[in-house]
C-alpha positions as CSV (number, residue, x, y, z in Angstrom):
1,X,0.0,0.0,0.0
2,X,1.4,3.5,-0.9
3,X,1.7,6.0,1.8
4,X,0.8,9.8,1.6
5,X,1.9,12.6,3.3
6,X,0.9,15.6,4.7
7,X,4.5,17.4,3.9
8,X,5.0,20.3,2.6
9,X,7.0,19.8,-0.3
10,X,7.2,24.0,-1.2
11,X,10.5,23.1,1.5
12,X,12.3,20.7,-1.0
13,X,13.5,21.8,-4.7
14,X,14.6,19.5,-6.8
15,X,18.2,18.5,-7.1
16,X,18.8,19.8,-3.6
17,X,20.9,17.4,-1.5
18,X,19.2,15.8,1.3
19,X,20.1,13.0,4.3
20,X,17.2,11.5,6.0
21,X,16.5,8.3,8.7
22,X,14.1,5.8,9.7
23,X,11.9,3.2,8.5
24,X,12.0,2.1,4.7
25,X,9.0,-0.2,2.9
26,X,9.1,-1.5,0.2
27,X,5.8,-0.3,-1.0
28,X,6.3,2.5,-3.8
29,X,4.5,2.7,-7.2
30,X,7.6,1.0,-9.2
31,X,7.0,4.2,-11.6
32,X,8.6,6.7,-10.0
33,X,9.9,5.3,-6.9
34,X,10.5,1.5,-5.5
35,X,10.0,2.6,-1.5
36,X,8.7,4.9,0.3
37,X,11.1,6.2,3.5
38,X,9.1,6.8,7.1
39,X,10.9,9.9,9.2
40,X,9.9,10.6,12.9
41,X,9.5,14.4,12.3
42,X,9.6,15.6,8.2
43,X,6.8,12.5,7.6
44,X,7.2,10.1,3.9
45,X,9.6,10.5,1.2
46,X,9.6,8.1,-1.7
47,X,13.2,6.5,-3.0
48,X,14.6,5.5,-5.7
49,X,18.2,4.7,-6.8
50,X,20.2,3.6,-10.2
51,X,23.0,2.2,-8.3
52,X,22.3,0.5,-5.0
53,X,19.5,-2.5,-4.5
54,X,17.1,-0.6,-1.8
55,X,15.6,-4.1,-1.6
56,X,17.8,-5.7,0.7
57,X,17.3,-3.1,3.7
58,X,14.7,-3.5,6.4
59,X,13.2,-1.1,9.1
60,X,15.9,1.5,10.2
61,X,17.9,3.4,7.5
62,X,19.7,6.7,7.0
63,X,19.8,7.9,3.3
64,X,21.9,10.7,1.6
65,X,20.9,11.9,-1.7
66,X,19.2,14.6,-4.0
67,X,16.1,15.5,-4.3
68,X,14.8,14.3,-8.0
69,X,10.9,15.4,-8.1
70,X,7.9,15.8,-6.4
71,X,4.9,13.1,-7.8
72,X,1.7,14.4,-5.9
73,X,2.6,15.9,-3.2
74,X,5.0,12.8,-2.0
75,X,9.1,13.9,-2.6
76,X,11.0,11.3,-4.3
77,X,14.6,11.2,-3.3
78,X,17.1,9.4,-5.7
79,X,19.4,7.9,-3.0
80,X,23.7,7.8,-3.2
81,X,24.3,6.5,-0.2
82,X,22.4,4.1,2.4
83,X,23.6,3.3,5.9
84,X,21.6,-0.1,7.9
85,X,20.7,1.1,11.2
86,X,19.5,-2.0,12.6
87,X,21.1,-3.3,16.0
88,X,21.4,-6.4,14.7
89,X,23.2,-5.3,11.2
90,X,26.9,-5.8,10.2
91,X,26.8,-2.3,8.9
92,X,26.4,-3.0,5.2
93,X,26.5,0.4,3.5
94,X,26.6,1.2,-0.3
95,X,27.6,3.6,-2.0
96,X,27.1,3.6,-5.5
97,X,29.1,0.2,-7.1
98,X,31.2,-0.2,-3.8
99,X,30.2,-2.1,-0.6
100,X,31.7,-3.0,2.5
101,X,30.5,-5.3,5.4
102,X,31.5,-4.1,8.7
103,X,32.5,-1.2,8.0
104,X,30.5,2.4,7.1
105,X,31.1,3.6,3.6
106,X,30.0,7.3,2.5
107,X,31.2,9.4,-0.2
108,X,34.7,7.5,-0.7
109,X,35.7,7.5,3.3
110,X,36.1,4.9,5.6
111,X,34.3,4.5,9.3
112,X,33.5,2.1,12.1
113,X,30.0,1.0,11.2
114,X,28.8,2.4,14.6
115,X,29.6,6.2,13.6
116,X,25.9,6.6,12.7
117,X,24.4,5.7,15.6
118,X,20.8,5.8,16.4
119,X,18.3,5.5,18.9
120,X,15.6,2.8,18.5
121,X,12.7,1.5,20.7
122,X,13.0,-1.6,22.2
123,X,11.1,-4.5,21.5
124,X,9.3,-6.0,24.1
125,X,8.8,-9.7,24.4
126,X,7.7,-10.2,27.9
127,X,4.7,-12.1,27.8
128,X,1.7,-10.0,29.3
129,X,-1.3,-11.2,31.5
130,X,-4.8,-11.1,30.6
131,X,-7.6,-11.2,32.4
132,X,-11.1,-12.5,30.8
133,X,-13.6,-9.6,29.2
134,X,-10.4,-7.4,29.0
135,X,-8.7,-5.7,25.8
136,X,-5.0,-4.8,25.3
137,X,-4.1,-2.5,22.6
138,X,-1.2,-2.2,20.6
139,X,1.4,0.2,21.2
140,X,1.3,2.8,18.2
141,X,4.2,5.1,17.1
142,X,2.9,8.8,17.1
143,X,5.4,9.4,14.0
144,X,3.8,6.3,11.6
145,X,1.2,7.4,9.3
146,X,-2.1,5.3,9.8
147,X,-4.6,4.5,8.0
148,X,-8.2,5.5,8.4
149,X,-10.2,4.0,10.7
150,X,-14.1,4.6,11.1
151,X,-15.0,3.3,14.9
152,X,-17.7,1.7,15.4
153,X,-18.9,1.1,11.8
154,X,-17.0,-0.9,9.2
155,X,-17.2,-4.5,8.5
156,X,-19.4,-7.2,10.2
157,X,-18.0,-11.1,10.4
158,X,-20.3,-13.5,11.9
159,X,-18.4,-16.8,12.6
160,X,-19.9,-19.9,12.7
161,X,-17.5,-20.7,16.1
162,X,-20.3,-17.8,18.2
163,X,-18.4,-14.8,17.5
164,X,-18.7,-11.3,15.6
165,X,-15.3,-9.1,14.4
166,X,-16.1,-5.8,13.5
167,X,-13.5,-4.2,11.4
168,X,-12.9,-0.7,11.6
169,X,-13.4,-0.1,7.8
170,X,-15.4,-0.8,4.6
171,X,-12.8,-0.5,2.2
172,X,-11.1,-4.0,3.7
173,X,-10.7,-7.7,2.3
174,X,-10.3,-10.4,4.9
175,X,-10.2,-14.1,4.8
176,X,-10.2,-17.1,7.1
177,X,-7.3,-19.3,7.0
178,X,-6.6,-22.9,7.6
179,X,-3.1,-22.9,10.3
180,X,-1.6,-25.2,11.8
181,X,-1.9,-25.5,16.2
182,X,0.7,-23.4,17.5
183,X,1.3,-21.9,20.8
184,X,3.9,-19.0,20.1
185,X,6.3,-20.1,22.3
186,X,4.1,-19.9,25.3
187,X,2.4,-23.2,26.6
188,X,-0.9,-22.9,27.4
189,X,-1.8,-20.6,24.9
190,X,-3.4,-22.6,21.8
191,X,-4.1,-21.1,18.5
192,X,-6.0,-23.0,15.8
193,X,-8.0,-20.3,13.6
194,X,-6.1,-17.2,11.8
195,X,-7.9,-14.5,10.0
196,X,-5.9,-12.2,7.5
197,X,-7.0,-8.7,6.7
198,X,-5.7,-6.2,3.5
199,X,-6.7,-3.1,2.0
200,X,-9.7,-4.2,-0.4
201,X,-7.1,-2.9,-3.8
202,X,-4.2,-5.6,-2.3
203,X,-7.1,-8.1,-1.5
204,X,-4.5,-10.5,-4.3
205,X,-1.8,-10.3,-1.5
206,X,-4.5,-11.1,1.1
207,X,-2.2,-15.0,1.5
208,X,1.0,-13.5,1.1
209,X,1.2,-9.9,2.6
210,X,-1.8,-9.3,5.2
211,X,-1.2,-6.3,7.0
212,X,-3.5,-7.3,10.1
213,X,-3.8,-11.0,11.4
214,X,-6.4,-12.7,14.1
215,X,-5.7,-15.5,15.6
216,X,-8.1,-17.1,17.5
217,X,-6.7,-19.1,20.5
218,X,-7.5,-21.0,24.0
219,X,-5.1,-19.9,26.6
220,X,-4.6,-21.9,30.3
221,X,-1.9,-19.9,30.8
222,X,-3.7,-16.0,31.2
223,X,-0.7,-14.9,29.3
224,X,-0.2,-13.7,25.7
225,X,3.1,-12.6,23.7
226,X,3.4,-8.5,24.3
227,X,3.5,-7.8,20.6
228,X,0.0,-9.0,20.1
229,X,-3.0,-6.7,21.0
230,X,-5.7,-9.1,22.9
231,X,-9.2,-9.3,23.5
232,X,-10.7,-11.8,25.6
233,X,-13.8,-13.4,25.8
234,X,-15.7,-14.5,29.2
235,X,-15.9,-17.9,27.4
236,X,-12.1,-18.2,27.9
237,X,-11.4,-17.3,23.8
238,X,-8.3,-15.5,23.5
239,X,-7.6,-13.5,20.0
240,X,-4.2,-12.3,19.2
241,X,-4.2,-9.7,16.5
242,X,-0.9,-8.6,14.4
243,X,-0.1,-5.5,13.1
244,X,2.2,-6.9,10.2
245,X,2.0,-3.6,8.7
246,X,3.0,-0.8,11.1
247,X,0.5,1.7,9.7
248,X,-2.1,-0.8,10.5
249,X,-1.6,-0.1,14.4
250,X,-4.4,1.9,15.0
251,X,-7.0,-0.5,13.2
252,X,-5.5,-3.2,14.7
253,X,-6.4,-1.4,18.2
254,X,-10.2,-0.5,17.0
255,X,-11.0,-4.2,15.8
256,X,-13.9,-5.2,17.9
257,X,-14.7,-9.0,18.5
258,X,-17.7,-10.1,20.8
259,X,-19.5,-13.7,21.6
260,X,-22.5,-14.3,20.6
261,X,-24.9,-15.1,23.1
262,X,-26.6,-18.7,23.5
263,X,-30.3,-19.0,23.7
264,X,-31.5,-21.0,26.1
């Protein structure tokens, strides 16, 4: 899904030079850029480059290059010079044709790959308790673009298992799943049903690239992994739900899943 932004691009003239951080996806329109580039502060930027393969970097990023146009209202940066922020990265950095592992490479100089340092959130993996007839959200970054959300209206799912999902949108495709039994690395917790949800135009990727899942789960534990929002039944039904896509946070958050009540 392509991202717009609110920026205002009357800041940016073209072939101006430009270095930039944070978050890169792979989700540009392949016409005038091949990602777009999320910043905590000066909001998307799409990229593009004719010497380095933007492809093989994930999440954290710092870019130097020039700015090459503006393609409604979204400024499209033709990168020179990439540096992998990750914790977990060797420092891979390219810079036109040359490359060098472990070590920082930026306009023809030589660095310890640590000299661009940044600061990143922590990932938390303690489990966290639940308690039945409760909700836990997600934790949303204030500095990712979401998409819209419309609460309390949207998309109605009755399951045949006593349950409604109401998805915060209309303009969603979502489909149920077979998946294998697994417990996420927390016995107790059983999963056995998974739900994936896309934008409605990427409802082809719906298999491969959800950007929300729902798994629904038994839990004799009262404990779920922390990157999963929750929301548990009184029936002891437990549903994780993933925000694959970090823009997806908020809807994520405003899903709303209920049991149906038995008639006696």
């Amino acid at each position: 899904m392509a991202l717009t932004t609110s920026l205002d691009t009357t800041w940016f003239v073209v072939g101006d030079p430009i270095t930039l951080e944070w978050e890169i996806r792979a989700d540009g329109d392949f016409m005038t850029h091949t990602h777009t580039l999320l910043t905590q502060s000066s909001g998307v930027f799409g990229l593009k480059s004719k010497t380095i393969n933007l492809s093989q970097y994930t999440w954290t990023i710092s870019i130097d290059g020039t700015v090459a146009l503006q393609n409604s209202g979204l400024v499209i940066i033709e990168v020179s010079a990439v540096m992998d922020l990750n914790p977990q990265s060797t420092g891979l950095v390219l810079s036109g044709a040359l490359e060098a592992t472990g070590q920082t490479v930026v306009s023809g100089t030589v660095a310890p790959a640590t000299t661009w340092a940044t600061t990143q959130a922590p990932v938390t993996t303690t489990p966290t308790t639940i308690v039945p007839g409760t909700k836990k959200p997600l934790t949303v970054q204030e500095w990712i673009q979401q998409v819209p959300v419309t609460i309390g209206t949207g998309t109605l799912f009755t399951s045949s298992r006593g349950h409604t999902i109401l998805f915060p949108s209309k303009k969603i495709s979502f489909q149920a799943l077979n998946l294998a039994t697994t417990d996420f690395g927390i016995k107790g917790l059983r999963c056995y049903s998974q739900i994936n949800v896309v934008n409605y135009a990427n409802k082809a990727q719906i298999a491969t690239a959800p950007a929300v899942k729902i798994f629904e789960c038994t839990n004799k534990t009262d404990t779920v992994p922390a990157q999963f929002a929750s929301i548990s039944l009184d029936d002891g039904r437990v549903f994780l739900i993933e925000a694959t896509d970090p823009t997806w946070g908020s809807f994520a958050n405003a899903i709303e899943i209920s049991a149906i009540p038995t008639v006696n």
